[in-house]
C-alpha positions in Angstrom: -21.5 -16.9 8.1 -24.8 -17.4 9.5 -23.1 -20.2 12.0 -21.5 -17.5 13.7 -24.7 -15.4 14.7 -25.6 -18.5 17.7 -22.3 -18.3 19.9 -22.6 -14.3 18.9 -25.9 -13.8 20.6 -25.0 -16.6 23.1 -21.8 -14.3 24.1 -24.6 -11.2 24.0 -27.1 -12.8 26.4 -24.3 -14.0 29.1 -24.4 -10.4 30.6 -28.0 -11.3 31.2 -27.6 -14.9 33.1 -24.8 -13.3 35.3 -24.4 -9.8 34.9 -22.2 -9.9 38.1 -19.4 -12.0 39.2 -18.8 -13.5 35.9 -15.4 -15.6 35.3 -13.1 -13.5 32.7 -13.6 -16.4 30.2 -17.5 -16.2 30.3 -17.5 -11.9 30.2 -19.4 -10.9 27.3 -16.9 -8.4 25.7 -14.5 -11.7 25.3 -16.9 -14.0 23.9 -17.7 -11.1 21.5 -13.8 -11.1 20.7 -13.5 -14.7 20.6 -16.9 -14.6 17.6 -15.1 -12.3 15.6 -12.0 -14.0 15.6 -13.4 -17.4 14.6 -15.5 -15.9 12.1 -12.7 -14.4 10.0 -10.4 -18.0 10.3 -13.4 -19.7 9.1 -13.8 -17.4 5.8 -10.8 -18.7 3.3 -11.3 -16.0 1.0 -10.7 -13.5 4.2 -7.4 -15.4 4.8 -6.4 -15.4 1.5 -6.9 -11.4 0.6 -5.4 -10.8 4.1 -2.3 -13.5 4.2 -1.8 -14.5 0.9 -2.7 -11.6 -1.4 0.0 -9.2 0.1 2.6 -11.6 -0.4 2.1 -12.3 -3.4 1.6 -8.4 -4.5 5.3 -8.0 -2.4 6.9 -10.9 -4.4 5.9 -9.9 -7.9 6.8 -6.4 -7.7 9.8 -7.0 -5.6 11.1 -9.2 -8.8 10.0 -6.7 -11.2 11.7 -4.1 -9.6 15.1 -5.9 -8.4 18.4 -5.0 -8.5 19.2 -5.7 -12.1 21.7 -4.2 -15.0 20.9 -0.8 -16.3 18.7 -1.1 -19.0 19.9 -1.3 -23.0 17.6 0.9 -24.7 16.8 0.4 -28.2 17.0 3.2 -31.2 17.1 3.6 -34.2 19.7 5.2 -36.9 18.9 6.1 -40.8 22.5 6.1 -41.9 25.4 4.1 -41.0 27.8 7.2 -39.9 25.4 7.7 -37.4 24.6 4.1 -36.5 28.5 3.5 -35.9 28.5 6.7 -33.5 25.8 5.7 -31.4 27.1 2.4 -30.9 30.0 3.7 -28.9 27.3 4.2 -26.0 26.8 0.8 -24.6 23.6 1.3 -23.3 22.2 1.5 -26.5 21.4 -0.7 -28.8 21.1 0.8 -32.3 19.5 -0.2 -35.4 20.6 0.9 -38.5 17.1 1.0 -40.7 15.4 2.8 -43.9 13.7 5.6 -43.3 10.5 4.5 -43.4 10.8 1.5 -41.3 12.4 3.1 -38.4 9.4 5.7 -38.5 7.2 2.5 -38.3 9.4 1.2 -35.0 9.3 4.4 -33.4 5.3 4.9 -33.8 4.8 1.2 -32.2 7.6 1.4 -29.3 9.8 -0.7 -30.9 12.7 1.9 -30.4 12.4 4.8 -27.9 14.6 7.7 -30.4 14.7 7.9 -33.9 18.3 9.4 -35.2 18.8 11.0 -38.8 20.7 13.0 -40.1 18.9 16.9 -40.6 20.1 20.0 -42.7 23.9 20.8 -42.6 25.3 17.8 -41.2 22.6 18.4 -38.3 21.4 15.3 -36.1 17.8 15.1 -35.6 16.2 13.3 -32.4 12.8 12.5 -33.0 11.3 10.9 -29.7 8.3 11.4 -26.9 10.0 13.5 -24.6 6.6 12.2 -22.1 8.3 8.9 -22.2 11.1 8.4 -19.7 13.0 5.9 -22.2 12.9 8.3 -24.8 14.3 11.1 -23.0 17.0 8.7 -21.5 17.7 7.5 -25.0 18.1 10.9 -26.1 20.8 12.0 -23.9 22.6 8.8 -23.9 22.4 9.5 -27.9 23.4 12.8 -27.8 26.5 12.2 -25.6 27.7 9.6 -27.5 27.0 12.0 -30.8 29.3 14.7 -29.1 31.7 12.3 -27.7 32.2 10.8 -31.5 32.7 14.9 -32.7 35.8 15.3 -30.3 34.1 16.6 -27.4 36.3 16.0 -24.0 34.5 16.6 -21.0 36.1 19.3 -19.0 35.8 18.0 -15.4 36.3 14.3 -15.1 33.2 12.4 -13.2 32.5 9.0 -11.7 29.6 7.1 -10.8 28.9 5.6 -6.3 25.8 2.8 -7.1 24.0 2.3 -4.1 22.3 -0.8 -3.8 22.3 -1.2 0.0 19.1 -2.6 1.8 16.8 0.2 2.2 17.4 2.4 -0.7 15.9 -0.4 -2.8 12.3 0.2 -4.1 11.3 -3.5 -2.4 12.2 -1.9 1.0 9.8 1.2 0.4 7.1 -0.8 -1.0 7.2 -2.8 1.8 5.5 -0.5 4.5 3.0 0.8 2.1 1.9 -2.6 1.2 2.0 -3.4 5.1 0.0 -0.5 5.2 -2.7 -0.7 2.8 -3.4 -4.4 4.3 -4.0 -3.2 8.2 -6.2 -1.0 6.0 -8.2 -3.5 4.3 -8.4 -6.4 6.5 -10.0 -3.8 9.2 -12.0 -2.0 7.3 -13.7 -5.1 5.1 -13.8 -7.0 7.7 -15.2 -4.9 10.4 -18.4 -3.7 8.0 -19.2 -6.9 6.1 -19.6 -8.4 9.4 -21.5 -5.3 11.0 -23.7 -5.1 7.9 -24.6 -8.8 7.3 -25.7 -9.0 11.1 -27.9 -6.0 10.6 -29.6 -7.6 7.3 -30.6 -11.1 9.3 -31.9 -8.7 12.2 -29.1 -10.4 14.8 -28.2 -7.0 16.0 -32.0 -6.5 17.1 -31.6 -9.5 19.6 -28.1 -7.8 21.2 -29.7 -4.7 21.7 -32.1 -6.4 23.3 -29.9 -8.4 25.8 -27.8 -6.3 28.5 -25.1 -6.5 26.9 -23.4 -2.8 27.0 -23.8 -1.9 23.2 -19.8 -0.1 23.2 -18.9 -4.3 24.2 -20.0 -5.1 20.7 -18.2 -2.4 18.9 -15.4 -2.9 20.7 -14.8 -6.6 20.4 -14.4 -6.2 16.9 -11.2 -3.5 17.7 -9.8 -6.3 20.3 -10.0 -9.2 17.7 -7.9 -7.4 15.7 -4.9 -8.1 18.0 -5.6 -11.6 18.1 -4.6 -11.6 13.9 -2.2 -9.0 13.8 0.9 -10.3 15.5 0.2 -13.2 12.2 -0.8 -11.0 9.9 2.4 -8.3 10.3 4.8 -11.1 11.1 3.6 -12.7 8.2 4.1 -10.5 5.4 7.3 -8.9 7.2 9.2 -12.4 7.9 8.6 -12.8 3.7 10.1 -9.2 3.3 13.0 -10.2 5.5 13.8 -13.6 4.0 13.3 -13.4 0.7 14.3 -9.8 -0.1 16.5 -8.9 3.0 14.4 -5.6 3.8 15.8 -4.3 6.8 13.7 -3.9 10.2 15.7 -1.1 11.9 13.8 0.2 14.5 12.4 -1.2 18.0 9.8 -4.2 17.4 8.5 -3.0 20.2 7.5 0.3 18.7 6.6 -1.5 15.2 4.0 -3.4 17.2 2.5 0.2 19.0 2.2 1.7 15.7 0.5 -1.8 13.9 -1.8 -1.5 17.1 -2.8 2.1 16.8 -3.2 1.9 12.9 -5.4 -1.1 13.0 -7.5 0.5 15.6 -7.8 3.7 13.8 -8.7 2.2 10.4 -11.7 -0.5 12.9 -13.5 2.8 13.8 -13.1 4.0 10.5 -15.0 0.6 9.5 -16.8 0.7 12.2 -18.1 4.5 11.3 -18.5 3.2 7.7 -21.2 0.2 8.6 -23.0 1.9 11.5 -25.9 3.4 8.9 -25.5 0.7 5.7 -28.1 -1.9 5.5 -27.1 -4.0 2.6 -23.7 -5.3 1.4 -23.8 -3.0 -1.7 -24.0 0.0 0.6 -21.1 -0.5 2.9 -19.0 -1.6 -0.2 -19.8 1.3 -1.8 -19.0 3.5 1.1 -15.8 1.4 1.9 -14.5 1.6 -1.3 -15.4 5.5 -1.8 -13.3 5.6 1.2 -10.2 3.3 0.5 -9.9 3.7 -3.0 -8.7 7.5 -3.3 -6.5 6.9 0.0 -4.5 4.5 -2.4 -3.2 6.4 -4.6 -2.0 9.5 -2.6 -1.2 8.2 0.6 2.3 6.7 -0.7 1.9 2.8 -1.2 3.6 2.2 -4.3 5.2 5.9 -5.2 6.3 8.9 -2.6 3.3 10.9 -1.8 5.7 13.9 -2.5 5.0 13.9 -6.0 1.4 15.3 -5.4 1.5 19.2 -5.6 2.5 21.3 -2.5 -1.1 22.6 -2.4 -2.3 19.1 -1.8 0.4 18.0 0.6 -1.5 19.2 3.9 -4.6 17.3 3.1 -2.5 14.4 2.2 -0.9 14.3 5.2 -4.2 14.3 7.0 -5.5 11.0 5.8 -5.0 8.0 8.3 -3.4 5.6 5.5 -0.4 8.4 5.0 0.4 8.8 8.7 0.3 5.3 9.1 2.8 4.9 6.2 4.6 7.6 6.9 5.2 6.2 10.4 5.9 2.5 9.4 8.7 3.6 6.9 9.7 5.9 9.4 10.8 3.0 11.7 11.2 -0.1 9.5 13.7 2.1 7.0 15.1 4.8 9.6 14.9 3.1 13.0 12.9 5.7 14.4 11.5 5.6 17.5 7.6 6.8 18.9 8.6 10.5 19.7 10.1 11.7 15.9 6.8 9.6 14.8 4.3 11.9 17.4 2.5 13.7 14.5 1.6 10.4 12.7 0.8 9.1 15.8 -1.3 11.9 16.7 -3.2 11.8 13.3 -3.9 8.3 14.1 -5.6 8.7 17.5 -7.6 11.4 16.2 -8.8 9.6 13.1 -9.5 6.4 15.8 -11.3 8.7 18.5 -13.6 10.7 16.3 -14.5 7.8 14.2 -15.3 5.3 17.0 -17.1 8.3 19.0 -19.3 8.7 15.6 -20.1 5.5 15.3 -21.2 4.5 18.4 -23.5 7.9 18.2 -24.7 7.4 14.7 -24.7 3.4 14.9 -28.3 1.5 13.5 -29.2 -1.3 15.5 -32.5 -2.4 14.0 
């Protein structure tokens, strides 16, 4: 990247030819906007983990977890009594082995439940009741067991599948996936950048110019616009085509919330790379950072799951208001006011982080 560190000092020492009266084209603060924009379209692995990466995250999970047929689990029966009951359940499908051999399948997850036949005519389940297929197979089992012994179920029942866009797990995964991205793109982008200029010693030649130092911190917030109408149109015009997720709330306010969050996770960056002085260092910090938000924060499961204790400090962290908020109005249609706290939680993460940085920011 070291052909961008010319036009970025050139943009620097403009405010020092013609501090006054300057055309809006030549003003330092958008020549500094315009660097950081053509440095990132110029990095192809930055277009791919940005452009292609969450596509290809959205389309692989989004098949894996389609709308499909309820899954036939398989089991195993010693004798053939039992083998003949349990095959009245269609969702199972039953193998009538030795002994032996069916304790072999169970150990190696060849069948989720082992059935035999216990003390006094007894059925005995033998299964991992920590595996969600073997407790499924055990009361599918078990109901077709009493079913076979002349049980009638006393109050008659019936099943309402819904399989409507946006109770589908593609149409949650969706914001979280939209989320971690803004995340990642900002915050990799924003301190690679801010670190590699600090180890070749540019950033001692803009401190040196004129140039208002908040014009270079802030030209890496404003080239975030420039890429996010692409990179939010991107991944939800995929959602939207290929999987039919539903966009139910006001673009307008999808595009104020994309806006805020991608701001608030730049002065994270920003915050991040203002003391590092080697690559190693900001990654290390940047993924100290990122990594735990992942896996509370909601991307791929509900952020519910976590214990109430936790749930406060959860709901703290920028990547959970910001998912929070997307689902909020991609899913629900909701508009800025029912989204205020997230909001809120955003502007404080991107006012305290930005304020920090520019205080604690290394120049030399």
């Amino acid at each position: 990247m070291s052909d961008i560190s010319v036009p970025d000092v050139r943009a620097a020492e403009n405010a020092r030819k013609s501090p006054h009266g300057t055309s809006f084209a030549d003003h330092p603060l958008v020549q500094l906007t315009l660097v950081r924009f053509r440095e990132f379209v110029r990095e192809p692995e930055a277009l791919f983990w940005v452009f292609v990466f969450p596509l290809l995250l959205a389309a692989g999970l989004g098949v894996a977890f389609r709308n499909r047929p309820a899954e036939v689990l398989n089991i195993a029966a010693v004798t053939p009594e039992l083998a003949q009951f349990l095959r009245q359940e269609k969702l199972l499908e039953v193998h009538q082995l030795e002994l032996q051999a069916a304790e072999e399948s169970l150990r190696t997850g060849k069948v989720a439940l082992l059935a035999e036949t216990g003390p006094g005519s007894t059925v005995v389940y033998r299964y991992d009741d920590t595996n969600p297929e073997g407790r499924a197979a055990h009361l599918l089992a078990d109901r077709a067991i009493q079913r076979a012994a002349g049980r009638v179920d006393p109050i008659s029942t019936s099943d309402e599948l819904l399989r409507e866009p946006g109770s589908r797990y593609i149409d949650f995964l969706v914001p979280g996936l939209l989320g971690m991205n803004l995340m990642g793109s900002a915050i990799w982008s924003l301190g690679f950048a801010i670190v590699d200029a600090r180890r070749k010693k540019l950033l001692k030649r803009l401190v040196a110019s004129p140039m208002p130092r908040h014009y270079y911190l802030l030209s890496f917030l404003l080239s975030r616009i420039l890429l996010l109408v692409v990179e939010v149109g991107v991944l939800l015009g995929f959602a939207a085509l290929f999987f039919h997720v539903p966009i139910r709330g006001s673009l307008l306010d999808l595009a104020v919330l994309c806006v805020l969050s991608s701001f608030s996770f730049c002065a994270l960056g920003l915050l991040l790379a203002s003391r590092a002085r080697t690559i190693e260092a900001a990654s290390g910090l940047m993924n100290i950072v990122m990594m735990p938000m992942w896996i509370p924060s909601g991307v791929f499961f509900s952020s519910q799951k976590f214990p109430d204790a936790m749930q406060p400090f959860i709901k703290a962290l920028p990547l959970t208001a910001v998912i929070d908020a997307l689902r909020a109005n991609i899913l629900q249609g909701a508009n800025l006011a029912q989204m205020a706290p997230q909001i809120g939680i955003m502007v404080f993460w991107m006012v305290v982080c930005f304020a920090l940085a520019l205080k604690f920011f290394r120049w030399r």
